[in-house]
C-alpha positions as CSV (number, residue, x, y, z in Angstrom):
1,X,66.3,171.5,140.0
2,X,63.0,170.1,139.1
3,X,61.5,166.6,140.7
4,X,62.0,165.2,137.3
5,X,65.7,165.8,136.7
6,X,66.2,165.1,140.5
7,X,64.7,161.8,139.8
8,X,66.7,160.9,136.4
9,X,70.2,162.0,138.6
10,X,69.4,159.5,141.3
11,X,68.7,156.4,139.0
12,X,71.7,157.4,137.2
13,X,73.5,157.2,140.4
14,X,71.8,154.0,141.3
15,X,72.9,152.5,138.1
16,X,76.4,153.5,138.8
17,X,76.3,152.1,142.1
18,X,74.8,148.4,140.7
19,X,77.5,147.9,138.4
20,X,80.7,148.7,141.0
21,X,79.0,146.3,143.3
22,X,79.2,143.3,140.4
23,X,82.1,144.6,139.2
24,X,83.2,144.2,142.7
25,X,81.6,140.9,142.9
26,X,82.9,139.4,139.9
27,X,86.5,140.7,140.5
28,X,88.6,137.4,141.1
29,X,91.2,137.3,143.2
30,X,94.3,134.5,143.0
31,X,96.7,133.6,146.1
32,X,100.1,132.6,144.5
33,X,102.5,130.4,146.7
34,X,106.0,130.1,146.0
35,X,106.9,126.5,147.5
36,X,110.4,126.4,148.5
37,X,110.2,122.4,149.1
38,X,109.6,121.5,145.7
39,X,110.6,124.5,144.0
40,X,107.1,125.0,142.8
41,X,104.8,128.0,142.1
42,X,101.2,127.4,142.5
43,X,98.2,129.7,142.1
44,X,94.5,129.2,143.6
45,X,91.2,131.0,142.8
46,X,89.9,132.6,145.8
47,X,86.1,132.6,145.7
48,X,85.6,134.2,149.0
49,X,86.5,137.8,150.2
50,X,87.5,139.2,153.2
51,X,89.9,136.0,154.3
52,X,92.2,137.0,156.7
53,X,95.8,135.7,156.8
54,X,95.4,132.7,159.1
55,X,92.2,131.5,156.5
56,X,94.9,131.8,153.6
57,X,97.9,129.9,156.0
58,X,94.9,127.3,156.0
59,X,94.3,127.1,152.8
60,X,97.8,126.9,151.5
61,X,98.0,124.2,154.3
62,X,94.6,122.2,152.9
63,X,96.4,122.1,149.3
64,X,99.6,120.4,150.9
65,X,101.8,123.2,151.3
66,X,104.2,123.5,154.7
67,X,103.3,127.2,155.4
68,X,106.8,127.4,156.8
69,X,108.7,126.8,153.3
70,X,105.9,129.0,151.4
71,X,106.0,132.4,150.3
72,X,102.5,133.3,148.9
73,X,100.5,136.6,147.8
74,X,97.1,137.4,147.2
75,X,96.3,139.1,143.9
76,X,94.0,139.8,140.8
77,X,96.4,139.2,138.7
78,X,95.9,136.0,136.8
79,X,99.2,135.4,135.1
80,X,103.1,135.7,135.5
81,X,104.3,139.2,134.5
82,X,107.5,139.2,133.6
């Protein structure tokens, strides 16, 4: 394969690689909680990745939820399907 072709596969490649790393990157991600005390579903944008589960107990706990009457999942799914 010649230097030139070599050269036009890798920037290709590089390309590729840029946009899954903002596609990545601009992926949002949701946590729903299911609040059993008021018989409420809630759901909250997650800005930052890689959150463990006690960071999402927190959070559900920072936005007045009793973790222990909560059932929540983390998702990209944006709305209810039914």
């Amino acid at each position: 394969m010649s230097d030139s072709v070599k050269a036009w596969h890798e920037m290709k490649e590089s390309e590729k690689a840029g946009r899954d790393h903002a596609t990545e990157i601009n992926t949002r991600h949701y946590i729903w909680v299911l609040d059993h005390s008021y018989g409420t579903v809630h759901r909250y944008n997650i800005k930052v990745k890689g959150l463990d589960m006690e960071d999402y107990e927190t959070l559900i706990s920072l936005h007045g939820h009793s973790v222990n009457n909560c059932q929540w999942m983390v998702t990209d799914k944006k709305e209810v399907i039914y």
